[in-house]
BARO-918180 format. One record per atom (N, C-alpha, C): residue in one letter; z, x, y; residue number from 0; chain. Coordinates in steps of 0.05 Angstrom, whole numbers. Example, Ala and Ser with C-alpha at 12.3 -4.5 7.8 and 13.67 -1.06 7.14 Angstrom:
% residues 2
- res/up/east/north/n/chain
- a/156/264/-114/0/A;
- a/156/246/-90/0/A;
- a/156/264/-66/0/A;
- s/142/257/-45/1/A;
- s/143/273/-21/1/A;
- s/157/258/1/1/A;
% end
This chain:
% residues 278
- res/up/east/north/n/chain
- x/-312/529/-221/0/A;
- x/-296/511/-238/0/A;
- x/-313/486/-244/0/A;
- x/-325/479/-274/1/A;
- x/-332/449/-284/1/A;
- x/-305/440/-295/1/A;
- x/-312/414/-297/2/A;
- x/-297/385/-309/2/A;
- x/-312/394/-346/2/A;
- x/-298/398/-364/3/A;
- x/-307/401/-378/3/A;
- x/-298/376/-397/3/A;
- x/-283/361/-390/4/A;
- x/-273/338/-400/4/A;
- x/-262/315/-375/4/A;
- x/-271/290/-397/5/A;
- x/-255/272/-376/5/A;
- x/-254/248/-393/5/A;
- x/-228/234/-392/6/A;
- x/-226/209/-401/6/A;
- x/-202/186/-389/6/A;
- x/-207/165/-393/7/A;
- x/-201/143/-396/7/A;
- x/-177/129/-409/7/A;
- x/-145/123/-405/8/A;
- x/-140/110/-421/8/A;
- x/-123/82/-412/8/A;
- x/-124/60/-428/9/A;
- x/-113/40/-423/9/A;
- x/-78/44/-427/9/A;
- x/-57/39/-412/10/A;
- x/-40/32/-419/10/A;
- x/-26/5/-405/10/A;
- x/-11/-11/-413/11/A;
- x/4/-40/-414/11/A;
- x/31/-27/-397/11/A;
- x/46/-20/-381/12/A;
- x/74/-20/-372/12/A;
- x/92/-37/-360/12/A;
- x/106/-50/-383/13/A;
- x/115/-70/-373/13/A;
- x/127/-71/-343/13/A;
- x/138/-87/-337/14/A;
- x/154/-104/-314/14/A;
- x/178/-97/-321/14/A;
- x/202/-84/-299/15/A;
- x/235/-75/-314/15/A;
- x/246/-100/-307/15/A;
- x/240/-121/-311/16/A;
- x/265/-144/-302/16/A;
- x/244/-181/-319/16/A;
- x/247/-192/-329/17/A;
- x/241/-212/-342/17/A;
- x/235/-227/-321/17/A;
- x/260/-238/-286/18/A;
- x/239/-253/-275/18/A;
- x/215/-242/-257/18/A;
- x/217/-214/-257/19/A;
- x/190/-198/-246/19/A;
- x/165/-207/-262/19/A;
- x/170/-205/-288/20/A;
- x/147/-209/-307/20/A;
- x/134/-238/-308/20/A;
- x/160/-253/-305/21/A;
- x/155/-282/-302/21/A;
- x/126/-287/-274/21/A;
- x/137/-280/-260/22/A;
- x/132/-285/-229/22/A;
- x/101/-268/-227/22/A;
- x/107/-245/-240/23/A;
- x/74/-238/-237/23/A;
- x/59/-249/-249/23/A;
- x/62/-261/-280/24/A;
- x/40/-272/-295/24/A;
- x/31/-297/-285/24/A;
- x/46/-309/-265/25/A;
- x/39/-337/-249/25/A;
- x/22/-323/-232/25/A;
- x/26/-304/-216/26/A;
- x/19/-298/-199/26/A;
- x/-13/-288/-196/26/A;
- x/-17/-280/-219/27/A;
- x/-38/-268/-234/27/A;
- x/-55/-244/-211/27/A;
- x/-38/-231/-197/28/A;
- x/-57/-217/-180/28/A;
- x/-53/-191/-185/28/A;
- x/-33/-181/-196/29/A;
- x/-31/-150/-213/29/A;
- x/-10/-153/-236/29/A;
- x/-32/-143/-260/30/A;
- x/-17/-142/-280/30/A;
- x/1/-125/-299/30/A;
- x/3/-121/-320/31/A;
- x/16/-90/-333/31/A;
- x/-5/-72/-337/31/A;
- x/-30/-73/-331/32/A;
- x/-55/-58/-345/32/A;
- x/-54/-36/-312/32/A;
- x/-52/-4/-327/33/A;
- x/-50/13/-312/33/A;
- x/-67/32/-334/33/A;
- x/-91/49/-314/34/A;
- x/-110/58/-319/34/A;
- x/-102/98/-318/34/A;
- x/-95/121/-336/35/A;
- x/-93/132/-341/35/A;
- x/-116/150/-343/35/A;
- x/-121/173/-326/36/A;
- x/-147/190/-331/36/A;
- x/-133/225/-337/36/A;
- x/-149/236/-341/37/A;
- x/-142/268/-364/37/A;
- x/-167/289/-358/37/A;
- x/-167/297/-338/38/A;
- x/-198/307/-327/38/A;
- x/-186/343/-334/38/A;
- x/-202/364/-344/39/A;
- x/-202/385/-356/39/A;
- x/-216/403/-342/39/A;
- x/-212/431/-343/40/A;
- x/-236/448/-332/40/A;
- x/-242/473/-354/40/A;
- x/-268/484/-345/41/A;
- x/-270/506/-357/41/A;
- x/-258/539/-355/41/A;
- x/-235/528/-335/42/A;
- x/-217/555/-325/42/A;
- x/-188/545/-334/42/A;
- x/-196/521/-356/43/A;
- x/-162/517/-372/43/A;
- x/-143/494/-354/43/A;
- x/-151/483/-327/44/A;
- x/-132/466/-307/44/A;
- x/-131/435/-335/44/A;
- x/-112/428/-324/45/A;
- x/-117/396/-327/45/A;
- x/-106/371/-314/45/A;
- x/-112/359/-309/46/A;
- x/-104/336/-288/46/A;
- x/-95/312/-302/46/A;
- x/-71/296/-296/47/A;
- x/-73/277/-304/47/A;
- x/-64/246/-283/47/A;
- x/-78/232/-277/48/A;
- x/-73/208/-259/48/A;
- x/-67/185/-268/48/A;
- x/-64/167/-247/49/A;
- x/-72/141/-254/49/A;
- x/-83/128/-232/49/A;
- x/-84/98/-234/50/A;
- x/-98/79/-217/50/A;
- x/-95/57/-229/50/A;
- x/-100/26/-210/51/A;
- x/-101/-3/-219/51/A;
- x/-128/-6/-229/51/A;
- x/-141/10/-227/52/A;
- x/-180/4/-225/52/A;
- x/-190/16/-248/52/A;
- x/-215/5/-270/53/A;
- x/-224/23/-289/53/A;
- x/-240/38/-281/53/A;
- x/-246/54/-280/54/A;
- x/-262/77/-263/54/A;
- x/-281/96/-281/54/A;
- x/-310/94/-282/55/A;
- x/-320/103/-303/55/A;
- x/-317/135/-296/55/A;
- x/-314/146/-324/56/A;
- x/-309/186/-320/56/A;
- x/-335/194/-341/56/A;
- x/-356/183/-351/57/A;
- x/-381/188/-362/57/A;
- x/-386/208/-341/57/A;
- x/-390/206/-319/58/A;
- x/-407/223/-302/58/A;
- x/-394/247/-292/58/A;
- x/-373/250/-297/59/A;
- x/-356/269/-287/59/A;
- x/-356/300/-299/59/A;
- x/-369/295/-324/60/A;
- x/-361/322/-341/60/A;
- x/-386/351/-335/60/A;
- x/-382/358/-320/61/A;
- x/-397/385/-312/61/A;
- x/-399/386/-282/61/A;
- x/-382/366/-272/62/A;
- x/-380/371/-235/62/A;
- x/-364/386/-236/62/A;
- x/-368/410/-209/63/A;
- x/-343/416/-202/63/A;
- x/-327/405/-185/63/A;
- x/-296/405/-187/64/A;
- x/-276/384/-173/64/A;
- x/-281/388/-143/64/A;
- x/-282/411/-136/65/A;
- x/-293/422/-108/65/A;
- x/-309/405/-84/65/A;
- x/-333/396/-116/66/A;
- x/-356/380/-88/66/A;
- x/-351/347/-87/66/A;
- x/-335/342/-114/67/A;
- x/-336/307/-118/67/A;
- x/-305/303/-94/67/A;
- x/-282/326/-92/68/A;
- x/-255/304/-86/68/A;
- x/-256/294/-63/68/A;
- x/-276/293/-36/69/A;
- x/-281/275/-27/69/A;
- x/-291/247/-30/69/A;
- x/-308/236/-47/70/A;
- x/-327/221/-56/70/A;
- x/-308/196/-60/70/A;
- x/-303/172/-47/71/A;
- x/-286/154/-60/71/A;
- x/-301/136/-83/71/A;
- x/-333/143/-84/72/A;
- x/-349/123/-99/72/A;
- x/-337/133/-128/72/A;
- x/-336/155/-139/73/A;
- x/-327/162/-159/73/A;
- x/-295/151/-177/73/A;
- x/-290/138/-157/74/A;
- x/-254/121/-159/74/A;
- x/-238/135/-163/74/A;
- x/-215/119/-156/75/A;
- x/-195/130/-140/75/A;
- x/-168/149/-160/75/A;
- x/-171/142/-192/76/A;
- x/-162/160/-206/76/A;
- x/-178/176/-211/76/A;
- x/-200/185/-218/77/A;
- x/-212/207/-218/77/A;
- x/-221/224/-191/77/A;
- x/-218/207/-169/78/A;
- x/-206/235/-146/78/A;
- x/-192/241/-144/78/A;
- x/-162/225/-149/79/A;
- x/-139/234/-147/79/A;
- x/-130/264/-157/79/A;
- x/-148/261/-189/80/A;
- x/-149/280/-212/80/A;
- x/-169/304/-204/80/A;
- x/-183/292/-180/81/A;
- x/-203/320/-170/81/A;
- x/-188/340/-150/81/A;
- x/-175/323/-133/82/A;
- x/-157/340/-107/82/A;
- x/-136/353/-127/82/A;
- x/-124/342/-153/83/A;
- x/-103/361/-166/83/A;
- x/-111/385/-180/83/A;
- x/-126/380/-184/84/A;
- x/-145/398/-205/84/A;
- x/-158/424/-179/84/A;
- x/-158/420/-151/85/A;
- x/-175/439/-139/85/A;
- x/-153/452/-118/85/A;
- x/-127/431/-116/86/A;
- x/-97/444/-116/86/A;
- x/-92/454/-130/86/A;
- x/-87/461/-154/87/A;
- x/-82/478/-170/87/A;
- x/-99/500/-171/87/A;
- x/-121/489/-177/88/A;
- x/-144/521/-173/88/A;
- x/-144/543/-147/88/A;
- x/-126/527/-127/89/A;
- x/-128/546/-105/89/A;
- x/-88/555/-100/89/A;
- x/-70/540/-113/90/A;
- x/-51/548/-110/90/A;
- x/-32/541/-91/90/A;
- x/-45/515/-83/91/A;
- x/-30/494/-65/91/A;
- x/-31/472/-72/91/A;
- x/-12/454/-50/92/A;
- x/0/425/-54/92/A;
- x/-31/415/-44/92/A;
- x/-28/386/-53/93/A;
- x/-53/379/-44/93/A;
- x/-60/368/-23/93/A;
- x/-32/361/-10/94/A;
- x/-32/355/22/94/A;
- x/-37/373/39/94/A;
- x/-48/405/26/95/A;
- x/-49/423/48/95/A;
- x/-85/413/48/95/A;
- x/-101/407/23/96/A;
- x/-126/393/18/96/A;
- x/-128/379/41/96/A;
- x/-110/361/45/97/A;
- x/-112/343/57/97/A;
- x/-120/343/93/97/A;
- x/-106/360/104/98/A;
- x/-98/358/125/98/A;
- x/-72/385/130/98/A;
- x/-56/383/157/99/A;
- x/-33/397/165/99/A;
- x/-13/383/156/99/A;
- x/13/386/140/100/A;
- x/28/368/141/100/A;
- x/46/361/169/100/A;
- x/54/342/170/101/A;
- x/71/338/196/101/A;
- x/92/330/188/101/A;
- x/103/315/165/102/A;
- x/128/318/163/102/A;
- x/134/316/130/102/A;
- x/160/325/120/103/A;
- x/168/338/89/103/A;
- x/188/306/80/103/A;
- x/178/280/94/104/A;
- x/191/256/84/104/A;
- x/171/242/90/104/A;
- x/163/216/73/105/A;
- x/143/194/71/105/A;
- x/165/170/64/105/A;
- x/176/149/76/106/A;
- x/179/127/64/106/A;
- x/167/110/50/106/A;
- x/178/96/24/107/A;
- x/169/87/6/107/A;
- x/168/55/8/107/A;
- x/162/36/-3/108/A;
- x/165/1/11/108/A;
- x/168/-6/-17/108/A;
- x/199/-20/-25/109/A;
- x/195/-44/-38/109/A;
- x/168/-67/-48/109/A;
- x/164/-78/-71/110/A;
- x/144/-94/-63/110/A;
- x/149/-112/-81/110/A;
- x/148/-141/-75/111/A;
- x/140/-159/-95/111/A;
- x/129/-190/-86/111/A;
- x/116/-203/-107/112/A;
- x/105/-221/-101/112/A;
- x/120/-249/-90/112/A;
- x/120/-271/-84/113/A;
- x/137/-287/-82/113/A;
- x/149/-298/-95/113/A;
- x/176/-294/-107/114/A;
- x/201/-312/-116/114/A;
- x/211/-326/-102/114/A;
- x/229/-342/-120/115/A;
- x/249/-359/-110/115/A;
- x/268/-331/-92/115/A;
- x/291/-348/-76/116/A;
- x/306/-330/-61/116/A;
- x/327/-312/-81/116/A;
- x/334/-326/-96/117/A;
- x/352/-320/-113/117/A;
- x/345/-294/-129/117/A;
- x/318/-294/-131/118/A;
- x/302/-267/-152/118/A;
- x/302/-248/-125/118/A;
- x/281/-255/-103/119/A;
- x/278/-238/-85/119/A;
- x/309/-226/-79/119/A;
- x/334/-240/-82/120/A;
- x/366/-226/-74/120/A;
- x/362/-203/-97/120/A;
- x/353/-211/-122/121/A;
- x/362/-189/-145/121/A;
- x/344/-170/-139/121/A;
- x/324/-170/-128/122/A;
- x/300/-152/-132/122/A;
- x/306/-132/-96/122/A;
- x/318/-147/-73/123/A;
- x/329/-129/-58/123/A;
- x/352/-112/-68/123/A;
- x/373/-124/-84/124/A;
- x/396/-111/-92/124/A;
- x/387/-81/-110/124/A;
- x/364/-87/-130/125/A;
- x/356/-67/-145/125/A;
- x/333/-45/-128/125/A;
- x/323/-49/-112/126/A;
- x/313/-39/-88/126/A;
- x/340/-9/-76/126/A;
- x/356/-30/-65/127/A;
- x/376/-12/-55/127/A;
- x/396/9/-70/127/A;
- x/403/2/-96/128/A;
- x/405/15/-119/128/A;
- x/392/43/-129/128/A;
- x/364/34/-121/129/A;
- x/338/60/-130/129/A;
- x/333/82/-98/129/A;
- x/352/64/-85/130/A;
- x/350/75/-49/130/A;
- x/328/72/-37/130/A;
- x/315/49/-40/131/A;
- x/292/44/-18/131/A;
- x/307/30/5/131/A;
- x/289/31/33/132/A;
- x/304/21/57/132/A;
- x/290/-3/65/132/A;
- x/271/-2/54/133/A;
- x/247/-25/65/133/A;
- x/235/-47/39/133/A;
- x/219/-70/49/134/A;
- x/210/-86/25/134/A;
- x/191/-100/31/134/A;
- x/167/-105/19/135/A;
- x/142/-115/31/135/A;
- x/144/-141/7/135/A;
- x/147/-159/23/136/A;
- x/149/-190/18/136/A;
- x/122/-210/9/136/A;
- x/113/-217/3/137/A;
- x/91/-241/-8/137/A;
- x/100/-260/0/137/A;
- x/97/-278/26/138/A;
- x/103/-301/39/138/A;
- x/80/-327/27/138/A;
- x/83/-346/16/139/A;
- x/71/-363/11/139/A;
- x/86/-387/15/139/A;
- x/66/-408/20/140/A;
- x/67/-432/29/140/A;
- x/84/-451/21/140/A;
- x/76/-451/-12/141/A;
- x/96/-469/-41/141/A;
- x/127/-469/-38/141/A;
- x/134/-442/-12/142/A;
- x/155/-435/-16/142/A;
- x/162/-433/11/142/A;
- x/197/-443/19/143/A;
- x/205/-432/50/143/A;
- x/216/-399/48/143/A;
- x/203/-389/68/144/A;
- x/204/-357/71/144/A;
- x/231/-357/94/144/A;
- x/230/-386/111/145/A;
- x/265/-378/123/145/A;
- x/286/-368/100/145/A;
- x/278/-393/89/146/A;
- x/306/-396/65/146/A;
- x/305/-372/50/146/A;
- x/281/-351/49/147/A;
- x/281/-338/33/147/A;
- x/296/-313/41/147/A;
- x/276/-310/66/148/A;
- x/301/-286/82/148/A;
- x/324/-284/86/148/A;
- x/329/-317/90/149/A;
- x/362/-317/107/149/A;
- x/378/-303/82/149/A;
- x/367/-318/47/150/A;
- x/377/-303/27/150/A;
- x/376/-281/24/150/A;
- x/364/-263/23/151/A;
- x/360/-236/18/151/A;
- x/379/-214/45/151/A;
- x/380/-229/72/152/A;
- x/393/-210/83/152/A;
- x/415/-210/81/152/A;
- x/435/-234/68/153/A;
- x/463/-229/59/153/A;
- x/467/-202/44/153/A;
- x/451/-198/32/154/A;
- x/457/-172/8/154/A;
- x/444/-144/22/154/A;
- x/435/-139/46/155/A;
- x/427/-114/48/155/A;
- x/432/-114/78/155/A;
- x/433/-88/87/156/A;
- x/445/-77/117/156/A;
- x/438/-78/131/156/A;
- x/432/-78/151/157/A;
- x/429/-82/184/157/A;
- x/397/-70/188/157/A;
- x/402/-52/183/158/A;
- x/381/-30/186/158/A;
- x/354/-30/162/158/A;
- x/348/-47/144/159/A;
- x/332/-44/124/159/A;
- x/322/-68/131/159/A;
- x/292/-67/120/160/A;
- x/270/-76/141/160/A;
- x/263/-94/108/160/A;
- x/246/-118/131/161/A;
- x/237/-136/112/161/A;
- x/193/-133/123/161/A;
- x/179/-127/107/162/A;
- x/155/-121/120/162/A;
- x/140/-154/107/162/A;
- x/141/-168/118/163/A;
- x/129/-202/109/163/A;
- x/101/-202/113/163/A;
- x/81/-209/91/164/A;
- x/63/-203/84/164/A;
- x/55/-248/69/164/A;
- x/32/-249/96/165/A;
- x/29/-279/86/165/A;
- x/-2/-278/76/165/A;
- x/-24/-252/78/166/A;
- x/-41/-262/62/166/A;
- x/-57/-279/72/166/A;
- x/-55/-288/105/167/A;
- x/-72/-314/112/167/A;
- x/-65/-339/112/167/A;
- x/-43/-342/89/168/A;
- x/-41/-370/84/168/A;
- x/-21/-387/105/168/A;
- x/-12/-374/129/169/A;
- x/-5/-387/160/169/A;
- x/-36/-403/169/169/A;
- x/-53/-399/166/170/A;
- x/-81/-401/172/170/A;
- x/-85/-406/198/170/A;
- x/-69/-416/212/171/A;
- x/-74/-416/234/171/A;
- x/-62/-410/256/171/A;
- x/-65/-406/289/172/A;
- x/-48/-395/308/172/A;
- x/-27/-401/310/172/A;
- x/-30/-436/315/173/A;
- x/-5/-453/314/173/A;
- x/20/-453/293/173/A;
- x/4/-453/260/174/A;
- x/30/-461/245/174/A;
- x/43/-427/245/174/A;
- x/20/-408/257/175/A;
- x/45/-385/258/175/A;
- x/55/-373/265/175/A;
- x/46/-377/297/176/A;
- x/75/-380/314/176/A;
- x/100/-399/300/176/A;
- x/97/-419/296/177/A;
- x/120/-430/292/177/A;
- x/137/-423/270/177/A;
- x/121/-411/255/178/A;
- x/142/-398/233/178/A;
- x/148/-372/244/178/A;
- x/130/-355/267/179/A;
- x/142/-323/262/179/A;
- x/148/-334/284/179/A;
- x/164/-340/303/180/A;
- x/180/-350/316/180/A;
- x/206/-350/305/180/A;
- x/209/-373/282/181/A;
- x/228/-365/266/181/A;
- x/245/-340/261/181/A;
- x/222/-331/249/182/A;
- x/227/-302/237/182/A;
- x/238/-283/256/182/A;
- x/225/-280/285/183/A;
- x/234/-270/298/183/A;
- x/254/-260/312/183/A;
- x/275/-290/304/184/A;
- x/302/-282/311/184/A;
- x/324/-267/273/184/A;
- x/310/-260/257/185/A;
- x/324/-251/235/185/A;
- x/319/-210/235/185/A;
- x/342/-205/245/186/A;
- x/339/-180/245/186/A;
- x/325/-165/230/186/A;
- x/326/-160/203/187/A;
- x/323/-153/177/187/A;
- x/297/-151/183/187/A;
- x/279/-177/186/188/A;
- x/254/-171/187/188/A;
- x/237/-152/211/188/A;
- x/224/-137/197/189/A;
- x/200/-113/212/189/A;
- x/182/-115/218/189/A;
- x/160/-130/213/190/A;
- x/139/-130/220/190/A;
- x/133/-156/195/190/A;
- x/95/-170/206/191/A;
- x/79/-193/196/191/A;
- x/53/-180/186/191/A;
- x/43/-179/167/192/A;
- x/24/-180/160/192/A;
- x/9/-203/154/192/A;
- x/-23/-203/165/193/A;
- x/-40/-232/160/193/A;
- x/-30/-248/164/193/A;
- x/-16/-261/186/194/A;
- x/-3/-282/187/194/A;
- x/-33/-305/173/194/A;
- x/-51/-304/189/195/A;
- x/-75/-317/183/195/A;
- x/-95/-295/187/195/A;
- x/-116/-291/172/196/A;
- x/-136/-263/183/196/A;
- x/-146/-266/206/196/A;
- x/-128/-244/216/197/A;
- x/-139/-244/251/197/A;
- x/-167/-245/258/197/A;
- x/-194/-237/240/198/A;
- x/-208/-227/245/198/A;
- x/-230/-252/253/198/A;
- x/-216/-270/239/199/A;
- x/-224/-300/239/199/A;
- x/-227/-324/260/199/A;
- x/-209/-306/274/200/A;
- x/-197/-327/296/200/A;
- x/-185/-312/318/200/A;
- x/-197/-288/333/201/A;
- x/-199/-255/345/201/A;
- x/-183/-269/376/201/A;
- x/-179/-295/386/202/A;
- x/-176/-308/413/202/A;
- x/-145/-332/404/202/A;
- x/-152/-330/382/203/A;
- x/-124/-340/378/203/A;
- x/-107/-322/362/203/A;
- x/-112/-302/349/204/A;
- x/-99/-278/347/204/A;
- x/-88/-271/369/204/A;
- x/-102/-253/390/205/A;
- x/-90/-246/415/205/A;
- x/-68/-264/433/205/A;
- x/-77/-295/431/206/A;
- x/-50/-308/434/206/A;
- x/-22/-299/421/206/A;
- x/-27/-312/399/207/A;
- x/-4/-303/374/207/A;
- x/10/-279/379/207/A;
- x/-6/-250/386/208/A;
- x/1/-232/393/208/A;
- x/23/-230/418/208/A;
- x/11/-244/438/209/A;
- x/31/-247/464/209/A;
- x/49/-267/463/209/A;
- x/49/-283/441/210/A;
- x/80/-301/440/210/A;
- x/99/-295/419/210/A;
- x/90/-272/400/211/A;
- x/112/-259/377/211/A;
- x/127/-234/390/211/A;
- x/142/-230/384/212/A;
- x/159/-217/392/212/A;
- x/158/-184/370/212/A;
- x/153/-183/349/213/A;
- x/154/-176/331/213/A;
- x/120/-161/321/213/A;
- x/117/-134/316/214/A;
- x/85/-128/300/214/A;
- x/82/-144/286/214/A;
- x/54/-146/289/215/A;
- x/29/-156/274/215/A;
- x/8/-149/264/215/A;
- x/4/-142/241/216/A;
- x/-10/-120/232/216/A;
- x/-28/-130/216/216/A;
- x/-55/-115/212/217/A;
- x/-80/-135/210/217/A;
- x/-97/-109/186/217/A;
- x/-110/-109/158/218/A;
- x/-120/-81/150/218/A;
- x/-140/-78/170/218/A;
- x/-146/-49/163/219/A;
- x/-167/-37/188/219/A;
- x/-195/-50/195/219/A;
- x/-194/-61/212/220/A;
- x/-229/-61/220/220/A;
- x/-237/-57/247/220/A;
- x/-265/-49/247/221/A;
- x/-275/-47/269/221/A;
- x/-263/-67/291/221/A;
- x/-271/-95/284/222/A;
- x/-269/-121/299/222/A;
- x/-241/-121/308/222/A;
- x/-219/-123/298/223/A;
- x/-199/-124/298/223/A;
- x/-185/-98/314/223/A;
- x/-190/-72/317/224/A;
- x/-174/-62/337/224/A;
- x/-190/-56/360/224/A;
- x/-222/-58/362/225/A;
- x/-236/-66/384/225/A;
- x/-228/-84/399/225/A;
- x/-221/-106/401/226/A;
- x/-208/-129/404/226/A;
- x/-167/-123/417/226/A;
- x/-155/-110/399/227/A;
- x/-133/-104/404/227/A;
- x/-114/-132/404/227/A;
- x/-117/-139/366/228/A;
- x/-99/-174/366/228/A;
- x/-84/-155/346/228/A;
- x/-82/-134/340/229/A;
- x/-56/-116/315/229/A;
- x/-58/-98/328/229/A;
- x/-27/-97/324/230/A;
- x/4/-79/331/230/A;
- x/1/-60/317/230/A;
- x/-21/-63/291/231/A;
- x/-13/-32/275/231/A;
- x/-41/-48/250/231/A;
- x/-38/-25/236/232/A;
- x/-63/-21/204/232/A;
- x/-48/-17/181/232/A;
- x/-65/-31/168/233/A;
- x/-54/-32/134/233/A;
- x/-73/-13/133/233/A;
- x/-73/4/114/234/A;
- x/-103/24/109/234/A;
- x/-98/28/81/234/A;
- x/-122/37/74/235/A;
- x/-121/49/41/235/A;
- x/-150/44/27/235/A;
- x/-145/51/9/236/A;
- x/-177/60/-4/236/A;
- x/-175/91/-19/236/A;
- x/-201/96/-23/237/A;
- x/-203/129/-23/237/A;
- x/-200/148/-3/237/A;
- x/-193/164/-10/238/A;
- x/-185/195/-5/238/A;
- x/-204/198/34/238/A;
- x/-224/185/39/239/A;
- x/-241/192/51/239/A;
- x/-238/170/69/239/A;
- x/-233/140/62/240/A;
- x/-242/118/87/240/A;
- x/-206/117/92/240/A;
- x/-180/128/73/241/A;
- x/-159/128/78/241/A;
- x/-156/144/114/241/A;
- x/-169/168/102/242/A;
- x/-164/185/123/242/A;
- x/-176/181/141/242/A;
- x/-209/171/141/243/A;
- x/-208/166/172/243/A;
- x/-200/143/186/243/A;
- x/-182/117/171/244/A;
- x/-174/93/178/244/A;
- x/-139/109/196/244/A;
- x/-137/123/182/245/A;
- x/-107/135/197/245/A;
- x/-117/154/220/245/A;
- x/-132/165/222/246/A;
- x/-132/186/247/246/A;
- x/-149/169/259/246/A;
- x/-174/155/266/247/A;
- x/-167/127/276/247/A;
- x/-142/108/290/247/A;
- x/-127/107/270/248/A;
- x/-101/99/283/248/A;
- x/-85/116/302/248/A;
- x/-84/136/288/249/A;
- x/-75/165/311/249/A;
- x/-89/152/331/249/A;
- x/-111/156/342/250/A;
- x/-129/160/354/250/A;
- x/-130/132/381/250/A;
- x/-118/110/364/251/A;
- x/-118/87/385/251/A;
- x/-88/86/389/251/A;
- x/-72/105/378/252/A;
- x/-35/107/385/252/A;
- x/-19/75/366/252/A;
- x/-33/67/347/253/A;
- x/-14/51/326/253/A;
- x/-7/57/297/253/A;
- x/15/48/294/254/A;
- x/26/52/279/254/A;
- x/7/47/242/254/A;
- x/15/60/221/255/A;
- x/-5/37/203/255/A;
- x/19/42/182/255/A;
- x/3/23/157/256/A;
- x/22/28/127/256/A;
- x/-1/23/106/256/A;
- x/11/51/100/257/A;
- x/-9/63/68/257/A;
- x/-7/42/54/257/A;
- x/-29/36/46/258/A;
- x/-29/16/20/258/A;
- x/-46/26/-9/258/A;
- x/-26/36/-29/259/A;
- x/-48/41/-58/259/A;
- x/-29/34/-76/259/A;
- x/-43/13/-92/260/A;
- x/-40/11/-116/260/A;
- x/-53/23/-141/260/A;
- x/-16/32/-159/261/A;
- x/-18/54/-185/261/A;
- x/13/46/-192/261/A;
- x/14/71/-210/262/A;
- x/46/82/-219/262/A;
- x/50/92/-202/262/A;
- x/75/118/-217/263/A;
- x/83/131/-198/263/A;
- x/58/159/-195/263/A;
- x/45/163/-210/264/A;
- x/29/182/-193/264/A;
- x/7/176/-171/264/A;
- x/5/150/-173/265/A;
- x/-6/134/-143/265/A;
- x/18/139/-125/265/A;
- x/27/135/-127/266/A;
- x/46/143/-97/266/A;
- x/57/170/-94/266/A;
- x/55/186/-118/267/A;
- x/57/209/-106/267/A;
- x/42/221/-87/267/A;
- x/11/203/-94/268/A;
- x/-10/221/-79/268/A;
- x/-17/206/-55/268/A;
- x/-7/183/-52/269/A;
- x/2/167/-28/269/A;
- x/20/187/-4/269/A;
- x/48/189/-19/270/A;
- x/64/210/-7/270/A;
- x/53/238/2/270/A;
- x/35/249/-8/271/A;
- x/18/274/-1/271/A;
- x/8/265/23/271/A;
- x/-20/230/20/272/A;
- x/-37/227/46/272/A;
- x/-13/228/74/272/A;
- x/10/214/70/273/A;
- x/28/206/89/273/A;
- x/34/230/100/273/A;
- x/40/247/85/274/A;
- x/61/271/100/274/A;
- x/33/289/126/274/A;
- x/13/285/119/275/A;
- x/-10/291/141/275/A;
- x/-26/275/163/275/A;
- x/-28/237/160/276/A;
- x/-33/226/183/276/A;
- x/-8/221/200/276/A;
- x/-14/225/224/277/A;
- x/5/221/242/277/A;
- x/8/187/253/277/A;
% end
């Protein structure tokens, strides 16, 4: 089997809600530009993906999908489009590619950047609507994240998880204990991401660690679970540093959370990696 074609296309998809759109274009860290690839073979398959990333497909046209769908250098919509394309050629899902599956459900995470409380209420309410149970938060400074939660858990249940995501900008041990302290006593919330980059400050991490009550979760690195200042791994990337950042995690007994940005056929193929790391 060659790639006897491959291309490229730009598409714009908007934002379903006006203050989403608002909020991201301030935000300027992901926009409507979603990257669409169309990879072909000479036995008739065709693949179609996407990805946040432009990813050159010049070089693609006479590989076979076989030897590149490991390769994350090649990017991450055109492997995506390699593992579908060599699923299909063999007559399986591509999680069997992957790995064993271990389980036939993957939870999915809410996500948005920081709003006011009032947006973050609409954007949990429409969350629960679409039946997600969970929501990965953008905590920033400009803004109180008490006030933000205390709002948002009026409108959703006991049991649905708030995953708070600060990006570093706690910066330090002190101011974050004192805020995830806070946090600590608000049910709703699940887990801290970056309070400040642990990786930074590896002795006051491990403090932080023994006075929160609550995970702390740090993306994967060497330094950082050598050390043992995170509760768990953000992981993600390609097809190849995904997988060994999770069996890794297997491997040291913590928890992690898939991270890829796309559409929905990025998370389909998200949902594939999930259903096989343990």
């Amino acid at each position: 089997m060659k790639i006897t074609h491959a291309e490229r296309t730009a598409l714009n998809v908007p934002f379903y809600a006006p203050h989403v759109d608002h909020a991201m274009a301030r935000a300027n860290t992901h926009n409507e530009r979603v990257w669409v690839y169309r990879l072909e073979t000479d036995n008739g398959l065709v693949s179609i993906t996407d990805g946040h990333g432009a990813s050159d497909t010049a070089g693609l046209v006479g590989k076979d999908p076989w030897t590149i769908m490991w390769d994350d250098d090649i990017g991450f919509g055109p492997q995506v489009a390699a593992f579908d394309l060599c699923g299909k050629d063999a007559g399986v899902p591509v999680h069997a590619l992957l790995g064993n599956k271990l389980r036939d459900r993957c939870p999915l995470s809410w996500w948005d950047i920081d709003m006011a409380p009032e947006d973050w209420v609409k954007e949990a309410e429409e969350s629960l609507r679409r039946g997600y149970t969970s929501f990965k938060m953008k905590a920033r400074p400009w803004r109180d994240i008490i006030a933000q939660i205390d709002a948002v858990s009026q409108v959703v249940p006991v049991d649905y998880r708030f995953d708070v995501d600060f990006n570093g900008f706690l910066l330090t041990q002190a101011k974050a204990e004192q805020i995830l302290s806070q946090l600590d006593q608000r049910v709703n919330v699940g887990m801290y991401e970056s309070p400040f980059y642990l990786r930074r400050d590896l002795k006051g991490a491990q403090m932080l660690r023994e006075r929160i009550q609550k995970p702390i979760v740090e993306h994967f690195g060497d330094d950082v679970w050598q050390t043992e200042v995170s509760d768990g791994f953000v992981v993600g990337g390609g097809a190849s540093g995904t997988m060994r950042q999770g069996i890794m995690a297997a491997a040291l007994n913590k928890p992690f959370w898939l991270q890829m940005v796309g559409a929905g056929l990025t998370t389909t193929f998200a949902a594939h990696i999930g259903s096989v790391l343990s």
